[in-house]
N, C-alpha and C positions, 0 to 999 in steps of 0.2 A: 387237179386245180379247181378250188371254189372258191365262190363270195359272197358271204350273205348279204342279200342287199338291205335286210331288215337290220341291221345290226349300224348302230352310231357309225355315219361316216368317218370324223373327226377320230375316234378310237380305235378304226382301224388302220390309220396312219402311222407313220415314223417320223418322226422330227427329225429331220437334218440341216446342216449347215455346211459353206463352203463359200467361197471370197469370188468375186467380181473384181477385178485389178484388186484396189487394196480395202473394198468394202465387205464387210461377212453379208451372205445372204441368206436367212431363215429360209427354210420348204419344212415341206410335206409331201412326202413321198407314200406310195400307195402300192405296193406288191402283193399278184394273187398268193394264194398260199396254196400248199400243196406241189409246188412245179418239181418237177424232175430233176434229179443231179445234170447237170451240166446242159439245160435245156435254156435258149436264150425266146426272149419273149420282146417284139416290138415296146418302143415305151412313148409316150405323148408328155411333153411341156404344156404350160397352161400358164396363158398370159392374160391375169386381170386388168380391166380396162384403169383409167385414170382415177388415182385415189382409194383404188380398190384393195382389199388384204385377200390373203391365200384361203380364206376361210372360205369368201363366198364362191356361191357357186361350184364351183370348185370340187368340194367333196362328195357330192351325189355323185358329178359325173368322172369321178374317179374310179369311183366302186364301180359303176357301170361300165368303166372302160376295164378292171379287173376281171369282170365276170366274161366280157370278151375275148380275154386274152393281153392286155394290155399293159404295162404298169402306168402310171400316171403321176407326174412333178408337177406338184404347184409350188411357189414362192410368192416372200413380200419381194418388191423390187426396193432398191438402195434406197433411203430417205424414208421409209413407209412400212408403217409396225413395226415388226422384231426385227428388221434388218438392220444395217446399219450404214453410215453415209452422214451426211448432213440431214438431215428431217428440214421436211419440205422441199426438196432443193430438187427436183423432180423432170431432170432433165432427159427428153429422149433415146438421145445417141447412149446414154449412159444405161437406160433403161433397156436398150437392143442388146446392149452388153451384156446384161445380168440374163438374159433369154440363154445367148449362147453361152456364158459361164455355168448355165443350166443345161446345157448339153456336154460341156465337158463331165461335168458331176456323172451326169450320165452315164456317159462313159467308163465311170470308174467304178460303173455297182456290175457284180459279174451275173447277173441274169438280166442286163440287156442287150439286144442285139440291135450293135452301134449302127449294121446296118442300113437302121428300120425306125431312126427316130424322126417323128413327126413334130407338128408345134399348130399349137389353137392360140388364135387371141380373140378376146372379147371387146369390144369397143377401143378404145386407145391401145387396148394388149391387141387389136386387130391391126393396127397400123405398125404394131413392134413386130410381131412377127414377119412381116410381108420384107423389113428394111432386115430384120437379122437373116431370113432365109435369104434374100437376094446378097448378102454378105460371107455366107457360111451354109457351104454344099453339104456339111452334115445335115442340114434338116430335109429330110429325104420326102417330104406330105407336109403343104399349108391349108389351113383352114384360118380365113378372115371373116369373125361377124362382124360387121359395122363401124371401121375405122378409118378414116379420114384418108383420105391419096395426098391433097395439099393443108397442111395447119392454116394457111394465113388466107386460103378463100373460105375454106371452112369456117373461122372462125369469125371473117365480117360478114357471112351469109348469117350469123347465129346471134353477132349482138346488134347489126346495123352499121353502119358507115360511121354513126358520129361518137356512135361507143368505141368502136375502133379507130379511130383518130385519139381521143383518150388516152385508151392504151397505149397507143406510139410513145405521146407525150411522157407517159409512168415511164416505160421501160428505158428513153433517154435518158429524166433525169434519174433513174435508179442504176445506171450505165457509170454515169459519172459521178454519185455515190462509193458504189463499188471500187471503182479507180481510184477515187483520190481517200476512201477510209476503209478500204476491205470491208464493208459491210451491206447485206442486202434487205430491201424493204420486203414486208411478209403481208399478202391479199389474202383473204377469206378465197378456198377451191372455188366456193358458190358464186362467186363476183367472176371468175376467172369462166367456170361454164354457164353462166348465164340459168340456172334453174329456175323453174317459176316457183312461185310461194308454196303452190302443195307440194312441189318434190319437193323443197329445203325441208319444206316439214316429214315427208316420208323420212328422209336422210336424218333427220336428226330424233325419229325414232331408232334407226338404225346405231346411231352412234350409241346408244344406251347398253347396247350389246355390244359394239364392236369400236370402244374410243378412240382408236386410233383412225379409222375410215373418215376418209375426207379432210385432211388435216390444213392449215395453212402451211401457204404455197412462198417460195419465193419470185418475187418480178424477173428473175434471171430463168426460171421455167416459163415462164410466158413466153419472154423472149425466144428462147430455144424452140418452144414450140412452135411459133411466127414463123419461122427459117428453114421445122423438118417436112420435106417432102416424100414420102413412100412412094409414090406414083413416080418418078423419076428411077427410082431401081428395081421396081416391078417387076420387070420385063427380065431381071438379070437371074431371077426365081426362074425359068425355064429351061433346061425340059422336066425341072420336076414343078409335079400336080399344084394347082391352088384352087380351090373352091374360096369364092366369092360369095358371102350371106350377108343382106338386110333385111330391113322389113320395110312394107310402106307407109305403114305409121311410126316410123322411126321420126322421131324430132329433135333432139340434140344433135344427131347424125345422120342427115337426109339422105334418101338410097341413090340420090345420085353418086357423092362419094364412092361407093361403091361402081358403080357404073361404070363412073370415072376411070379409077383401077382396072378394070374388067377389058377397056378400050385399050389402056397400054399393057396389060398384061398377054404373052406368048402361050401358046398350046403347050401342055394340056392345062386349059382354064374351064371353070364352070362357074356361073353368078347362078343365085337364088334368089328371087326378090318374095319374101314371104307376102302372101296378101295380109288384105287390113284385117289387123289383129289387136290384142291388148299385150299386157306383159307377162300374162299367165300362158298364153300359148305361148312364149317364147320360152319363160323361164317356168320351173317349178321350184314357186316359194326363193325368191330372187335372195332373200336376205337372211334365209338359213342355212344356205349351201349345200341345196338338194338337189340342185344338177339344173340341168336345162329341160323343158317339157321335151314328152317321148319324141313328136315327129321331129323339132330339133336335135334331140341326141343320136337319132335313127336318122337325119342325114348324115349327121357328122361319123356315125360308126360306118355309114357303107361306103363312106369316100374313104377314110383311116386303111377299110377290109379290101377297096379298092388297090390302094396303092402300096400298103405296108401292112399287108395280111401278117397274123400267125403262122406260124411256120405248122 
């Protein structure tokens, strides 16, 4: 069993698909090569944060997780890229679904060992994991970077009291839109997470590469989101492991969040709070899907080899 790590992430993938209730959901799936006839190998889901496709990120630390012994599923979630759904329509609970619609898939490929499967999420894929693992005793190892415990403190710590009064007011009358003509009002993502002017501007170098990232949103995902709490079934994740990571320059998502979780989450828990850092120690090359920098990938592989070693 090898991996060249030199060799295109992306090209060493397989395209798959497979349905969430009645939506198809695009992956990428990543298998070492070389395994043994009848030899089962742990595998890892990978939950990109909000607005995010399966491209980024994602693919470095695939490979990386191959060369471990790993396989590794990334996916679009419903509404977002190649998947399918409503577009835009980017609702939570729905979104915890296609996680665990990601582990049944799982299940169905015969060099994994069902086991041993784990689940990463990344920023808002950090808050889906934590609600599907607390729902679904298959995900046997969580790993949360930096995702929100409560949406609706989170989100008046991030725009302010009177932008979130605003808001209240959209999602009412798009409430009663909805009801009386089935149809919903569509926000720009970047109204919704509050970006300042140089991220939009980073992000919309990114969209040049990847147009689907960041897409408009519907008011009925706001809404949803207002309402999901992780930190309420935290605790229901236990006795299996969760590693807790932020950082302390995190600013879209303060490390208290984290913290947060960490208080109502049950043994066995670990929180990391990274020191002040940039986005290069966290990620490597965030927007080509080169993986996460070593000291990140190298905690998340000894918590993974902790709890859902290779056999």
């Amino acid at each position: 069993m090898s991996t060249d790590l030199s060799a295109d992430p992306l090209e060493s993938a397989t395209r798959v698909s497979f349905y969430s209730d009645h939506a198809k959901i695009a992956g990428l799936i990543w298998i070492p090569k070389g395994i043994l006839t009848g030899k089962k190998l742990p595998a890892v889901v990978l939950a990109r944060g909000f607005g995010s496709l399966k491209e980024f990120v994602n693919p470095g630390f695939a490979m990386r997780l191959n060369q471990e012994g790993y396989i590794a599923l990334a996916f679009d979630y419903r509404g977002l890229g190649e998947s399918g759904g409503i577009p835009g329509n980017l609702l939570p609970l729905d979104h915890c679904e296609d996680i665990r619609a990601c582990m049944t898939f799982l299940e169905s490929v015969p060099e994994v060992d069902t086991e041993k499967i784990g689940l990463i999420g990344d920023s808002m894929g950090a808050s889906h994991v934590i609600y599907a693992a607390a729902l679904d005793k298959r995900a046997k190892c969580v790993i949360s970077y930096g995702g929100p415990g409560n949406m609706d403190r989170w989100f008046r710590g991030l725009i302010g009291y009177e932008r979130y009064l605003d808001w209240k007011k959209k999602i009412e009358e798009n409430r009663r839109q909805r009801t009386l003509t089935g149809n919903s009002t569509y926000v720009s993502t970047f109204d919704f997470l509050a970006f300042s002017q140089r991220e939009r501007q980073e992000w919309d170098v990114m969209r040049k590469e990847f147009p689907k990232i960041m897409p408009d949103i519907t008011v009925d995902t706001v809404e949803r989101y207002l309402e999901y709490e992780p930190e309420l079934v935290v605790d229901r994740i236990s006795p299996r492991p969760l590693f807790l990571v932020t950082a302390e320059t995190s600013v879209i998502v303060p490390p208290d969040e984290s913290d947060f979780l960490y208080q109502k989450a049950r043994e066995p828990k670990k929180l990391w709070v990274i020191p002040h850092s940039t986005a290069d120690f966290r990620y490597a090359t965030h927007s080509k899907g080169h993986g996460y920098s070593e000291p990140v990938a190298n905690a998340f592989l000894d918590w993974l080899k902790q709890w859902i070693p290779p056999s």
